[in-house]
BAROMI-607029 format. One line per field, with one value per residue (C-alpha): z, y, x. Coordinates in steps of 0.02 Angstrom, whole numbers, always signed. Last residue first. Example, Ala and Ser with C-alpha at 12.3 -4.5 7.8 and 13.67 -1.06 7.14 Angstrom:
! residues 2
zz [+357 | +390] .
yy [-53 | -225] .
xx [+684 | +615] .
This chain:
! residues 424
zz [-807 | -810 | -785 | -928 | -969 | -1101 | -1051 | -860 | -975 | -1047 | -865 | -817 | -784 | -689 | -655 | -464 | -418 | -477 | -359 | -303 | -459 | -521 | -379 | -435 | -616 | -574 | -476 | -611 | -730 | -668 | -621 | -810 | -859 | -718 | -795 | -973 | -965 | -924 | -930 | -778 | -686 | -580 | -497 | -459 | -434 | -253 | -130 | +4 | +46 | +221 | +234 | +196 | +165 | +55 | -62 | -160 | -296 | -286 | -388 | -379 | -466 | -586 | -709 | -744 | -905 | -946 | -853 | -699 | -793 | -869 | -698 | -634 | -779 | -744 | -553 | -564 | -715 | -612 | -453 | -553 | -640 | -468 | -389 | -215 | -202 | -146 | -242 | -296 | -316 | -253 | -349 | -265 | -317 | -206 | -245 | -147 | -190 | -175 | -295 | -425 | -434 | -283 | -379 | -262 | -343 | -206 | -237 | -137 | -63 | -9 | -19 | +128 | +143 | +197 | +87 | -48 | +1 | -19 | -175 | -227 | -175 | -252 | -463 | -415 | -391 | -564 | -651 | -595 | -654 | -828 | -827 | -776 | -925 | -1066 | -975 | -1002 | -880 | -777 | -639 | -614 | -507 | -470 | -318 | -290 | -203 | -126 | -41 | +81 | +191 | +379 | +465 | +628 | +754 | +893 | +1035 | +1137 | +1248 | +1400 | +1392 | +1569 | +1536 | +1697 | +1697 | +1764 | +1626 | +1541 | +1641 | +1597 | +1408 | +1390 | +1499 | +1395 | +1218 | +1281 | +1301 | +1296 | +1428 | +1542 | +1522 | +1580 | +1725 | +1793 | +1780 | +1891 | +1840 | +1917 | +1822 | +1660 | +1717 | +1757 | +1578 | +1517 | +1403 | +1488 | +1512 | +1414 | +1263 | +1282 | +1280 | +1103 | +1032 | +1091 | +1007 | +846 | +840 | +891 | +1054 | +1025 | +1100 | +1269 | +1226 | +1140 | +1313 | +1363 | +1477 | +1658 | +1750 | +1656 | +1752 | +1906 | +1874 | +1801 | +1946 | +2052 | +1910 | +1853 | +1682 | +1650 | +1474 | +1369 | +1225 | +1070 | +970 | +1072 | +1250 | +1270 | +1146 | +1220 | +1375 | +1317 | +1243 | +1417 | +1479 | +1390 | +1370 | +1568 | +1708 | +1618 | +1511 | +1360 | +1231 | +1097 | +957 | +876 | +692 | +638 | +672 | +745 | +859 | +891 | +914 | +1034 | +1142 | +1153 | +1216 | +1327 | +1431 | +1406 | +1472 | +1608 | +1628 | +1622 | +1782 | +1766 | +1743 | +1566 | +1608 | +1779 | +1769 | +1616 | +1750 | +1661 | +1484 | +1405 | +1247 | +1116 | +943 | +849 | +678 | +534 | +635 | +795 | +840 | +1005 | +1057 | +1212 | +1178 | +1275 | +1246 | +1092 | +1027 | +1017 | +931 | +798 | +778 | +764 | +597 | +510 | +532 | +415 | +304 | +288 | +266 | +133 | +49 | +53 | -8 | +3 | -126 | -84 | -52 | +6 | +100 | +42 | +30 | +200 | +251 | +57 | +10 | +155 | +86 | -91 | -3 | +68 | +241 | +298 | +412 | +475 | +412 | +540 | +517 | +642 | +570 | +456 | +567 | +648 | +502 | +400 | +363 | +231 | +178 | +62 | -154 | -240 | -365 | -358 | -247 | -150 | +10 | +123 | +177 | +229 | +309 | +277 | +403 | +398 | +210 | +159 | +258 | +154 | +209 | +390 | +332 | +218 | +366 | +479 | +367 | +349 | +545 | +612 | +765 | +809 | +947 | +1074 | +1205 | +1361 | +1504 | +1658 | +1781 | +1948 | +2039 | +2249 | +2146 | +2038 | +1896 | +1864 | +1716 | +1699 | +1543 | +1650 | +1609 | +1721 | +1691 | +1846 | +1974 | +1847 | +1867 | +1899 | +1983 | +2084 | +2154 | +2010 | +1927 | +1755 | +1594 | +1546 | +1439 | +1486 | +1677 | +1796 | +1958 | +2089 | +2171 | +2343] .
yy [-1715 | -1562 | -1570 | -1527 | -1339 | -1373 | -1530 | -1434 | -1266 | -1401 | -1477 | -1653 | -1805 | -1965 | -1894 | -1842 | -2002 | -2084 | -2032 | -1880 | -1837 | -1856 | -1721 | -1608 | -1626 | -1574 | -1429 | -1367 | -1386 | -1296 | -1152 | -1152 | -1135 | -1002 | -908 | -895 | -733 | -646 | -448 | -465 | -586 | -728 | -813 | -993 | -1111 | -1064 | -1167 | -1036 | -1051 | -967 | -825 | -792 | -611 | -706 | -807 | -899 | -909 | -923 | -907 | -935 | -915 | -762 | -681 | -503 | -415 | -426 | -499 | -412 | -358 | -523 | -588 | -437 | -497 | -668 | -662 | -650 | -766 | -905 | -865 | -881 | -1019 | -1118 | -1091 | -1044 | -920 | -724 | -626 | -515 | -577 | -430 | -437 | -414 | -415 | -465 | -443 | -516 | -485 | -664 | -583 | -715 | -639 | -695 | -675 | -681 | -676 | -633 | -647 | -573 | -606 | -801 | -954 | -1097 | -1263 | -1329 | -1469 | -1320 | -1203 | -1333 | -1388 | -1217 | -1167 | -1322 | -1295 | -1104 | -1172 | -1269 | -1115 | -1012 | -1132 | -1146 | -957 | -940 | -1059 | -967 | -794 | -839 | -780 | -919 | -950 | -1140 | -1253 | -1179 | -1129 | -1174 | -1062 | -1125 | -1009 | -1025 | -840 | -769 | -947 | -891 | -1014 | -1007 | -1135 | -1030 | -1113 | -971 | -858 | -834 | -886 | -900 | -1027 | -896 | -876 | -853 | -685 | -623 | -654 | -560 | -419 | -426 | -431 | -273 | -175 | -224 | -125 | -43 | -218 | -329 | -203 | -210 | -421 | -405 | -487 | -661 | -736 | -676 | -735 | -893 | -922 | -892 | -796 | -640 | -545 | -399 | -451 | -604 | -523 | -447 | -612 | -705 | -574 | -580 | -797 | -772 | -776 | -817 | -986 | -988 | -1116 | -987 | -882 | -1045 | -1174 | -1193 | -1093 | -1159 | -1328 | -1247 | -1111 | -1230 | -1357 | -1303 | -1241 | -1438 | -1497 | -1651 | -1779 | -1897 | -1935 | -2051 | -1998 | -1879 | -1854 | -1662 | -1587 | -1598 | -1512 | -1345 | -1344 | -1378 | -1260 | -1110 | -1180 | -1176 | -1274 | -1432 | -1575 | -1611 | -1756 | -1840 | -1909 | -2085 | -2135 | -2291 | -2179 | -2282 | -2382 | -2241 | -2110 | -2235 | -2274 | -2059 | -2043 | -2161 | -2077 | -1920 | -1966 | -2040 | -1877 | -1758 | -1843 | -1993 | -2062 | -1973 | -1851 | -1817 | -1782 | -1662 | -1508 | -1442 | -1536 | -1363 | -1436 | -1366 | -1437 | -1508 | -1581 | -1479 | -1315 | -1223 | -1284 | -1241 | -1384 | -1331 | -1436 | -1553 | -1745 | -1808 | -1630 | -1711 | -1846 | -1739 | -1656 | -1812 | -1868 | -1686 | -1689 | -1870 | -1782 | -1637 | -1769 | -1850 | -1703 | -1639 | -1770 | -1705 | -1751 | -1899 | -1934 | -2100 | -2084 | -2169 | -2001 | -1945 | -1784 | -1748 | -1779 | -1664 | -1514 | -1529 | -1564 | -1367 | -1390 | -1306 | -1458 | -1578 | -1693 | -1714 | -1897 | -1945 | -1851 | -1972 | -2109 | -1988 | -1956 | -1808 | -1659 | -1526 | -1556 | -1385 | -1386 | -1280 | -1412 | -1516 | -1653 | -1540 | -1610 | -1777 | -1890 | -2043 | -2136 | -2340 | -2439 | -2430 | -2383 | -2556 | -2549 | -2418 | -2318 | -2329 | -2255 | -2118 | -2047 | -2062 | -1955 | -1838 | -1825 | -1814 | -1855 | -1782 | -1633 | -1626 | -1483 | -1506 | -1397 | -1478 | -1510 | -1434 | -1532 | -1595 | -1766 | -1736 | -1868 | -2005 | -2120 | -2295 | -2422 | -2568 | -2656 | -2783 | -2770 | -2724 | -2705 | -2591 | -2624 | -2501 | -2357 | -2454 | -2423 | -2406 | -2291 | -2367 | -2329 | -2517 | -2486 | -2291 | -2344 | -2212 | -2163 | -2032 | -1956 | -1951] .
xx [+539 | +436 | +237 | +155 | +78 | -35 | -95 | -131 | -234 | -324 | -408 | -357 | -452 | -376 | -213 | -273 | -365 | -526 | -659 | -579 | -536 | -684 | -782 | -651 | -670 | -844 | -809 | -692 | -803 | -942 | -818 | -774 | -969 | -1010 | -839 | -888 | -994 | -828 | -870 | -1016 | -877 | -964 | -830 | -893 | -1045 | -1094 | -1080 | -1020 | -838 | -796 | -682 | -503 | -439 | -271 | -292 | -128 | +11 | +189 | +329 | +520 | +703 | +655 | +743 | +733 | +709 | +544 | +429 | +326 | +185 | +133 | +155 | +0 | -82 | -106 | -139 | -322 | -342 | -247 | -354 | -504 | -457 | -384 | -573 | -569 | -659 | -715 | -849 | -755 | -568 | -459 | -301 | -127 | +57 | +225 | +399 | +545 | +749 | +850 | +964 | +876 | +736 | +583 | +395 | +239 | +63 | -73 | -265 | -391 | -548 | -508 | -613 | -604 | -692 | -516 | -503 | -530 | -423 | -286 | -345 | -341 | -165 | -118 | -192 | -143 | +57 | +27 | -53 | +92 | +209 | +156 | +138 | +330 | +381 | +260 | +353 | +525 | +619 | +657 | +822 | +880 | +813 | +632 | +586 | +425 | +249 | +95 | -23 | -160 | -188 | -224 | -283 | -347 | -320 | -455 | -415 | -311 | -200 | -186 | -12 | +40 | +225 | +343 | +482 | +605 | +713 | +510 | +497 | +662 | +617 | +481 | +519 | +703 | +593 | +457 | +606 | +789 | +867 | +728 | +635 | +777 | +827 | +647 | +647 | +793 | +948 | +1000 | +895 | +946 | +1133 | +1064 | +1001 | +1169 | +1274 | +1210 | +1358 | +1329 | +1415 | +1309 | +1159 | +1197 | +1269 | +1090 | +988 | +1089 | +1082 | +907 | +834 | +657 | +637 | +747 | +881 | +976 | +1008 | +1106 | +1073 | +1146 | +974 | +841 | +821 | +838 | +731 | +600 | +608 | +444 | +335 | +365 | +430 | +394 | +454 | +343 | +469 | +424 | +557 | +618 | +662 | +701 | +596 | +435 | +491 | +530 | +356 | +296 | +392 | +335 | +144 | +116 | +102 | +180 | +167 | +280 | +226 | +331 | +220 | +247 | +171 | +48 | -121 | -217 | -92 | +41 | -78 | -179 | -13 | +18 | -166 | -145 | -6 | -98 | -258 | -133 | -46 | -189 | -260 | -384 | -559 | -591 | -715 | -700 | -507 | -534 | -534 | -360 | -334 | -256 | -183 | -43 | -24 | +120 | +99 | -7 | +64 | +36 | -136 | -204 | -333 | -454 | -599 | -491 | -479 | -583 | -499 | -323 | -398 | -467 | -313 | -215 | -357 | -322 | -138 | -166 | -281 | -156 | +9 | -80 | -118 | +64 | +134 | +316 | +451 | +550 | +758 | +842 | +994 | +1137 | +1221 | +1193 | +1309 | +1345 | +1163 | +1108 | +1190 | +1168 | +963 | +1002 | +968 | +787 | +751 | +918 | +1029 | +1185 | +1219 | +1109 | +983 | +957 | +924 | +794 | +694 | +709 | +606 | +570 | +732 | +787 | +767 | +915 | +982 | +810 | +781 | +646 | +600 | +578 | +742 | +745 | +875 | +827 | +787 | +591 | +595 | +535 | +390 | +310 | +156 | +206 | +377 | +302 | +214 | +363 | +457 | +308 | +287 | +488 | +421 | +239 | +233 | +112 | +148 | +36 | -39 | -117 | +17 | -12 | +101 | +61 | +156 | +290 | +271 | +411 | +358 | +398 | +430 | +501 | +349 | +274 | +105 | +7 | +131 | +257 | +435 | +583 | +498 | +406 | +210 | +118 | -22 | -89 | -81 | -30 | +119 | +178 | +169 | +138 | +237 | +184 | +334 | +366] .
């Protein structure tokens, strides 16, 4: 017999069509004798929800959030827009012809940190055992939490989902399993606002009529390759012995005959090692001007250091990447000694190596960021023995960042930025 919770009072009940205590029909089934202790948090369609709760009068409106430019991609889109087939990573000429009464923003980026900032820190008022996987979807191990918060995973969870919604204004969808695999698998199957199980007991089952695809990692090439084999199906991989997997498609068929089965052993690992902050654009039609591609440079350090920055973060090396316009990647480094996070020093760094680079190509993006992170130390700046100006620029850098905090991000702006303005 299952046990039953109710999503509106967080409390156990005995019907599955009306809670005792409350009355709600809003009822979740939960295995009982389960071992459910692993979750999947994932927020719904977060910067488009975001700009909602910031602006009522979007609330019925499709919305849309990415690059309006002729080659900008959706970033995200909210649910009423994806019901006309918008979805991340289309091209926005894409999107527009699928949803042209949809309305279109840029990304706030900030906003959507300090916001991924304040889930995270609920998430951890939970579990010490928080595994980010990006600013919006996290992984949580809440096994032997029972003590501390009165309940079993699901009704810490249960609330946990209400106080998102109250604190934070936006709706999560929540999977809860026995391990990361399914409970990943879960959180997409009920969204928005989903809270779906996935028990050890009914993986196979589950698993069995879906397609390789649905297993994450099978790629469109993967997926082709097993099908011409005969494994168009999750069954099929089931049906094949684990042995067979791995003697055929090495460490990826081991992988993925053990997860056809529901099995995943990987723990939720709190420690998320952040490799590099960049920011990069693509720019709507190709540049080679070198005054234009400086201008954007020192905008994409101006964010890559603002981002380091709200992370207390510096980086020992500096990376400049350039894409042409045959799509063709180039990347240049500059070891900054001592590290930082200062948007001069990574503009001066990464100077040169773009001065090198122009000629007779054309470029259609840029990027600037650190790489070889480490801690920031409160130190003044990047002390160069041949640039006896840099103390005073880092100075006033710090202090234009301390007023634009106060005042907001146009309130003081640094020479190089009048020089360069921002394009219509």
């Amino acid at each position: 017999m299952p046990d039953l919770w109710c999503r509106s009072c967080y409390q156990p009940t005995g019907s599955a069509q009306r809670c005792n205590h409350c009355g709600s029909t809003y009822i979740l089934n939960v295995p009982s004798q389960a071992s459910l202790s692993i979750a999947h948090v994932d927020c719904d369609a977060f910067y488009a929800s975001i700009e909602k709760r910031d602006n009522p009068a979007l609330a019925t409106v499709p919305l849309i959030i990415g690059g309006g430019g002729r080659r900008g991609v959706v970033a995200t889109a909210c649910y009423l827009a994806r019901a006309f087939g918008v979805h991340s990573a289309m091209p926005m000429y894409q999107a527009r012809k699928l949803c042209p009464h949809a309305h279109i923003m840029p990304p706030s980026m900030d906003k959507y940190s300090h916001e991924g900032e304040r889930l995270r820190a609920m998430m951890r008022d939970l579990t010490p055992l928080v595994e980010p996987l990006s600013i919006d979807e996290a992984f949580l191990d809440l096994g032997g939490t029972e003590r501390v918060h009165g309940g079993p995973p699901v009704q810490t969870l249960i609330r946990f989902q209400a106080d998102v919604a109250s604190e934070l204004g936006i709706t999560v969808s929540i999977g809860l399993s026995c391990n990361k695999f399914l409970a990943k698998t879960a959180s997409d199957l009920d969204k928005p606002s989903g809270f779906s199980i996935i028990t050890a007991a009914s993986a196979m089952g589950f698993l069995a009529d879906k397609p390789v695809q649905f297993i994450y990692g099978v790629g469109p090439a993967f997926a082709r390759k097993l099908a011409s084999d005969g494994l168009g199906k999750v069954k099929h991989i089931q049906d094949t012995p684990i042995e067979t997997m791995a003697q055929r498609y090495g460490e990826q068929g081991f992988r993925l005959a053990h997860l056809a089965r529901g099995l995943d052993n990987r723990k939720v690992s709190p420690i998320s090692i952040r490799k590099s902050i960049s920011s990069e654009t693509t720019f709507s039609t190709d540049i080679g001007a070198l005054d234009a591609l400086e201008s954007q440079l020192w905008r994409q350090c101006e964010r890559a250091s603002r981002l380091a920055k709200a992370k207390n973060l510096a980086g020992g090396t500096a990376v400049l990447k350039l894409k042409d316009k045959y799509h063709q990647s180039l990347t240049r480094q500059k070891q900054l000694e001592p590290p930082t996070n200062l948007a001069d020093a990574l503009f001066r760094a990464l100077l040169p190596c773009l001065q090198k680079e122009v000629g007779e190509r054309h470029f259609r993006l840029i990027g600037a960021g650190f790489t070889s992170l480490c801690p920031a130390r409160d130190e003044d700046g990047w002390h160069d023995l041949l640039d006896t100006e840099a103390p005073r620029r880092a100075k006033a850098e710090r202090a234009m960042d301390q007023a634009r905090a106060r005042f907001g991000d146009e309130a003081i702006q640094k020479g190089r930025a009048l020089k360069f303005p921002k394009p219509d």
